[in-house]
C-alpha positions as CSV (number, residue, x, y, z in Angstrom):
1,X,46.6,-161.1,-65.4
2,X,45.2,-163.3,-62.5
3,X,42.3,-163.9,-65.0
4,X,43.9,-165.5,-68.1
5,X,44.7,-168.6,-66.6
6,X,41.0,-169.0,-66.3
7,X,40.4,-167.2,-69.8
8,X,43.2,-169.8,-71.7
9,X,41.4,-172.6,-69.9
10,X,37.8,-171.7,-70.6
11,X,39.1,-171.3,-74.6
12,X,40.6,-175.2,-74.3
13,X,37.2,-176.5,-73.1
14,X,35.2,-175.3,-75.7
15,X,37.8,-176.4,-78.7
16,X,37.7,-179.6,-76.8
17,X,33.9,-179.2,-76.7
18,X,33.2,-178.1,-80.4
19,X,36.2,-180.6,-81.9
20,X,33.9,-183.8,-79.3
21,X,30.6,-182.5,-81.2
22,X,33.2,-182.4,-84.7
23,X,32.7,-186.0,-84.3
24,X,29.7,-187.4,-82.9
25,X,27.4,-186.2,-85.5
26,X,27.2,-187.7,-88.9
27,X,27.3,-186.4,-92.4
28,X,24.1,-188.8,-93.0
29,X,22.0,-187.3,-90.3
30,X,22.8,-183.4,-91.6
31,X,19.4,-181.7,-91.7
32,X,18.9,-180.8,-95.3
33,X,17.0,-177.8,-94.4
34,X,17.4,-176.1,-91.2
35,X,15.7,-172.6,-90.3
36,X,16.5,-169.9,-88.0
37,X,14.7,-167.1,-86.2
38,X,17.5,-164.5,-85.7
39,X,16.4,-162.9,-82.3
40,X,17.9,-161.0,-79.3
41,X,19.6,-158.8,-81.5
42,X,18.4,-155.8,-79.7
43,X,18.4,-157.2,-76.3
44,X,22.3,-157.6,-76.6
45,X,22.7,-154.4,-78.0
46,X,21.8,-153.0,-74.6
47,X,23.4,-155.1,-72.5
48,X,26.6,-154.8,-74.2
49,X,26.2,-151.1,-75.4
50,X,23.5,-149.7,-73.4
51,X,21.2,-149.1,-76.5
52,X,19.9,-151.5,-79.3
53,X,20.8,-150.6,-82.5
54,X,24.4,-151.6,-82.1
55,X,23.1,-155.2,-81.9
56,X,21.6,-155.6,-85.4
57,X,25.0,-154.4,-86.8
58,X,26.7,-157.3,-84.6
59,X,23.9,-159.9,-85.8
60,X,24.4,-159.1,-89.6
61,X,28.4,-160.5,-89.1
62,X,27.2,-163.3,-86.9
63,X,24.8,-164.6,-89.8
64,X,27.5,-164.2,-92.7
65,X,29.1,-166.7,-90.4
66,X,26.5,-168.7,-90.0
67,X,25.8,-169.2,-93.8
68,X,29.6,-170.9,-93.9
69,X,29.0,-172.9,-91.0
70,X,26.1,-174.5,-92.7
71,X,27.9,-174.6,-96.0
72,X,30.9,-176.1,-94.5
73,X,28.8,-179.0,-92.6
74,X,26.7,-179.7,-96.1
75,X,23.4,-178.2,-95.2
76,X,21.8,-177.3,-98.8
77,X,19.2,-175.1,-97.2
78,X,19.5,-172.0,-94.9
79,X,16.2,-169.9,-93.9
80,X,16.9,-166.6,-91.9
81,X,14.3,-164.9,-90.2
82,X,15.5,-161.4,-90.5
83,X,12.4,-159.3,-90.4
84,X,8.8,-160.0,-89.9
85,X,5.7,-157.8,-91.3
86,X,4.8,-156.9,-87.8
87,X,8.1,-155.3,-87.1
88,X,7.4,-152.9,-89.2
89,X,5.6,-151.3,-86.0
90,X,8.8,-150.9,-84.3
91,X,10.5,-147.4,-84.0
92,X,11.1,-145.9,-87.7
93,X,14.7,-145.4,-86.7
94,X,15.1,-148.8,-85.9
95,X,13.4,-150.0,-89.0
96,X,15.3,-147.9,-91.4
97,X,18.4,-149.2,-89.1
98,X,17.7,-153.2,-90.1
99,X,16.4,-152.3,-93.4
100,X,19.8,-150.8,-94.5
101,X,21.6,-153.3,-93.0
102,X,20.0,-156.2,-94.9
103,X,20.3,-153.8,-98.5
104,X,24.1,-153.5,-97.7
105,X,24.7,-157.4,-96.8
106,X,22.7,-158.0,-100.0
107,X,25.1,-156.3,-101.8
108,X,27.5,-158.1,-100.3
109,X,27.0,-161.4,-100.7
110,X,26.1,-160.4,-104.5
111,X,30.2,-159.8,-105.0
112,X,30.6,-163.0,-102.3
113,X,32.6,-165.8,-104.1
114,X,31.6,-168.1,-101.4
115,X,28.3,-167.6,-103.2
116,X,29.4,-168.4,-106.2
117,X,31.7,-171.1,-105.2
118,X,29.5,-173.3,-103.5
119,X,26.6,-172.3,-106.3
120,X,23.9,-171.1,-103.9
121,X,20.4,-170.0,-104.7
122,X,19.4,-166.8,-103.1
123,X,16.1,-165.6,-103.0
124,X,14.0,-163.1,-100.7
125,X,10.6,-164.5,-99.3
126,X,7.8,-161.9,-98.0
127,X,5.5,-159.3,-99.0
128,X,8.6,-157.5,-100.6
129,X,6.1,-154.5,-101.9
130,X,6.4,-153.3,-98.4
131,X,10.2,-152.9,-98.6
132,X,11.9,-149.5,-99.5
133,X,12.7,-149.5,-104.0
134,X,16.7,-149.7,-102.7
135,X,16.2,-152.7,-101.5
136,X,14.0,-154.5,-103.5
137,X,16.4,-153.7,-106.4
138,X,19.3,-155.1,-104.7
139,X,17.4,-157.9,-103.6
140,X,16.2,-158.5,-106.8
141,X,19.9,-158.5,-108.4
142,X,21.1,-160.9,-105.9
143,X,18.0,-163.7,-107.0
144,X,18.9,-162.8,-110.6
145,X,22.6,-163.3,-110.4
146,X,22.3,-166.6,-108.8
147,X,19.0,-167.7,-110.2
148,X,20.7,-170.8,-112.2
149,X,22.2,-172.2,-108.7
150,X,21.2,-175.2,-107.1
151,X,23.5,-176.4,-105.2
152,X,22.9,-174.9,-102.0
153,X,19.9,-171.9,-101.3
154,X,19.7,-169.4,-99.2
155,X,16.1,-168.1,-98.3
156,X,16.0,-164.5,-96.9
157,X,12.3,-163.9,-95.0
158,X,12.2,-160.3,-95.0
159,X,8.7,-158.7,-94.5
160,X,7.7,-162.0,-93.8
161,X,4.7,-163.3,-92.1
162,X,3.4,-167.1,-92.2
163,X,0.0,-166.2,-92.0
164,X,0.4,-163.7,-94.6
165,X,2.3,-165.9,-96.8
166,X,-1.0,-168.6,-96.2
167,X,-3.3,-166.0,-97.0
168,X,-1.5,-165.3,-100.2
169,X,-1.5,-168.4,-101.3
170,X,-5.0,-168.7,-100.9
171,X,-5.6,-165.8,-102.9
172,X,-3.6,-167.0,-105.8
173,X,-5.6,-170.3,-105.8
174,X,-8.9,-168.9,-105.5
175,X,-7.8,-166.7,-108.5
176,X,-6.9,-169.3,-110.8
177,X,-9.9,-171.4,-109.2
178,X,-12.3,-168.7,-110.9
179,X,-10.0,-167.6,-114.0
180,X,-10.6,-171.9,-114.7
181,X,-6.7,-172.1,-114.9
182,X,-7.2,-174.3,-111.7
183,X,-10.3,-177.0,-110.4
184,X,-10.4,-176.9,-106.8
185,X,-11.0,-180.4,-106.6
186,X,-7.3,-180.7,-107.1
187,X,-6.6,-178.1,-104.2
188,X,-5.0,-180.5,-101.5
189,X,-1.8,-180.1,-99.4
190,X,0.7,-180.6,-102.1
191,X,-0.5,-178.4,-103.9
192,X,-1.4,-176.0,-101.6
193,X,2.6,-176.2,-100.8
194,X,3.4,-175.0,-104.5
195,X,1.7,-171.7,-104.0
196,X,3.7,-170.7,-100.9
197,X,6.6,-168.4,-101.1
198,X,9.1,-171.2,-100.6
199,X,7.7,-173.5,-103.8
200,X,10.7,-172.4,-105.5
201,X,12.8,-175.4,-103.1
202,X,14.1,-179.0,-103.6
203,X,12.7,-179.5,-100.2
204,X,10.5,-176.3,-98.4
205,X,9.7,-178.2,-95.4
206,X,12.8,-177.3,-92.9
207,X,13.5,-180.6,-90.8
208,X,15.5,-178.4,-87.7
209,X,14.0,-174.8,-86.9
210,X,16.6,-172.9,-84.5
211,X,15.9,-169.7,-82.1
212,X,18.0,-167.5,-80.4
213,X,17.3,-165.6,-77.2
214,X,16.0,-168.1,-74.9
215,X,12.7,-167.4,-76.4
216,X,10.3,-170.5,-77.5
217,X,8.0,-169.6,-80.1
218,X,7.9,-169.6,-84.0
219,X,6.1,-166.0,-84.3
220,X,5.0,-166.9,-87.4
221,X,7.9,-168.3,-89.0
222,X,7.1,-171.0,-91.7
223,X,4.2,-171.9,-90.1
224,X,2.9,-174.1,-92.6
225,X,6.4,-175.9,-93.8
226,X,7.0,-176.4,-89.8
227,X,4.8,-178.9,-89.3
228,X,6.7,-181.7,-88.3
229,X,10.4,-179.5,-88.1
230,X,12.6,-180.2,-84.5
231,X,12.4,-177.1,-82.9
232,X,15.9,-175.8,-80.6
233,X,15.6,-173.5,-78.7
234,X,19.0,-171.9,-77.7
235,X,19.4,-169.0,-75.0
236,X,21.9,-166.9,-76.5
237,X,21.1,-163.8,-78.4
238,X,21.5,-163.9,-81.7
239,X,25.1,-161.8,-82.2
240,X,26.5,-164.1,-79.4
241,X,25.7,-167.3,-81.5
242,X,28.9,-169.6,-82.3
243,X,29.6,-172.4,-84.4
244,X,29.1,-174.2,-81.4
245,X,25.9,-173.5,-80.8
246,X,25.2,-175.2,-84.4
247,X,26.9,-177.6,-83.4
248,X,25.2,-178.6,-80.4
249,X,21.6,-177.6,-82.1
250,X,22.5,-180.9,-84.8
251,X,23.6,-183.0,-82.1
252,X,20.3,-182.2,-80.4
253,X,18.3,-183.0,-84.3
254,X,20.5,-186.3,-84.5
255,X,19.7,-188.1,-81.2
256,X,15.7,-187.7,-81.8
257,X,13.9,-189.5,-83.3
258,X,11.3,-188.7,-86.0
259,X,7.9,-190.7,-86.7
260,X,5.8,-188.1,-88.9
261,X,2.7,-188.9,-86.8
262,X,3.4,-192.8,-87.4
């Protein structure tokens, strides 16, 4: 009881805090396309439970909320990092673990009438041959059923690698380059862009990349669409992440100031 005081008055300043950053940032400045590298998951697990599995459970609720948090502020575009080629070296119980969780939020979000509502594009990007056949089909349903949306999308990286999706690019090109479908005289960054795994997008190139964890690296997310994104890193693990913390990561976007090189 001597603690709530303290609790109640903790809760005030951050409504007070997230209702201030409510304000001070602007519809006009919204990042179109912001990314996000989902990480800590298993980290919190342990602290909070004493083992890690628990925390990928946790994450999968805290990015549902995410995706209306970003539909709710106007963002059209939403990339989460949920699972990289080289975890697949983690411990098969874990993998399996992450895998089904992902299958069983896809079919969620394929009977989700936020999804519908607000008309957004889903689509997995990755080498999705190296997922489980479960998956992959409901994956696959969830692209098909909201294939004619474009409103809003919503880019899943699972078994995703940016130097793998580079390399595959490459080796569509080169294929086309020697079928004759292609002259590699016309190979040059723009076009190199249409044969990444993001070509499907109004606008691939994510102007605000977010990570979780305290950690400050990309790992190989996006690499090529990140050149010239605002990187923020937060340090909170992923399942502790609040609308807050979006908040504060646009407010951060807003008040630089981006020259492209220039």
């Amino acid at each position: 009881m001597i603690l709530l005081p303290t609790v109640l008055k903790t809760i005030g300043v951050y409504t007070f805090y997230e209702k201030w950053l409510e304000g001070v940032i602007t519809a006009e400045g919204m990042p179109e396309h912001v990314g996000i590298i989902l990480d800590g998951n298993r980290r919190w697990g342990f602290v909070k439970y004493g083992e890690q599995l628990n925390g990928h459970f946790h994450g999968a609720k805290t990015a549902e909320d995410f995706l209306v948090w970003c539909l709710d502020l106007g963002i059209r575009t939403i990339t989460l990092y949920v699972f990289s080629t080289e975890n697949f070296q983690r411990p098969q119980e874990e993998v399996n673990t992450v895998l089904s969780i992902i299958e069983r939020e896809a079919r969620k979000l394929l009977n989700d009438e936020r999804i519908h509502n607000h008309m957004v594009h889903i689509k997995a990007i990755g080498r999705l041959e190296l997922l489980p056949e479960s998956l992959r089909n409901a994956l696959n349903d969830l692209e098909k059923a909201t294939a004619h949306y474009n409103k809003h999308y919503l880019n899943i990286a699972v078994a995703y690698g940016g130097r793998a999706e580079i390399v595959d690019a490459a080796k569509r090109i080169i294929d086309e380059v020697q079928s004759g479908q292609l002259d590699k005289r016309s190979v040059d960054e723009d076009m190199f862009t249409k044969y990444l795994y993001t070509s499907h997008l109004p606008n691939p190139y994510p102007e605000l990349i977010i990570r979780t964890s305290g950690e400050e690296r990309l790992s190989g997310f996006l690499i090529w669409q990140s050149a010239y994104s605002e990187f923020v890193f937060l340090d909170v693990y992923w399942p502790e992440f609040r609308r807050i913390d979006l908040l504060r990561a646009v407010r951060t976007y807003q008040r630089r100031k981006r020259r492209f090189g220039s």
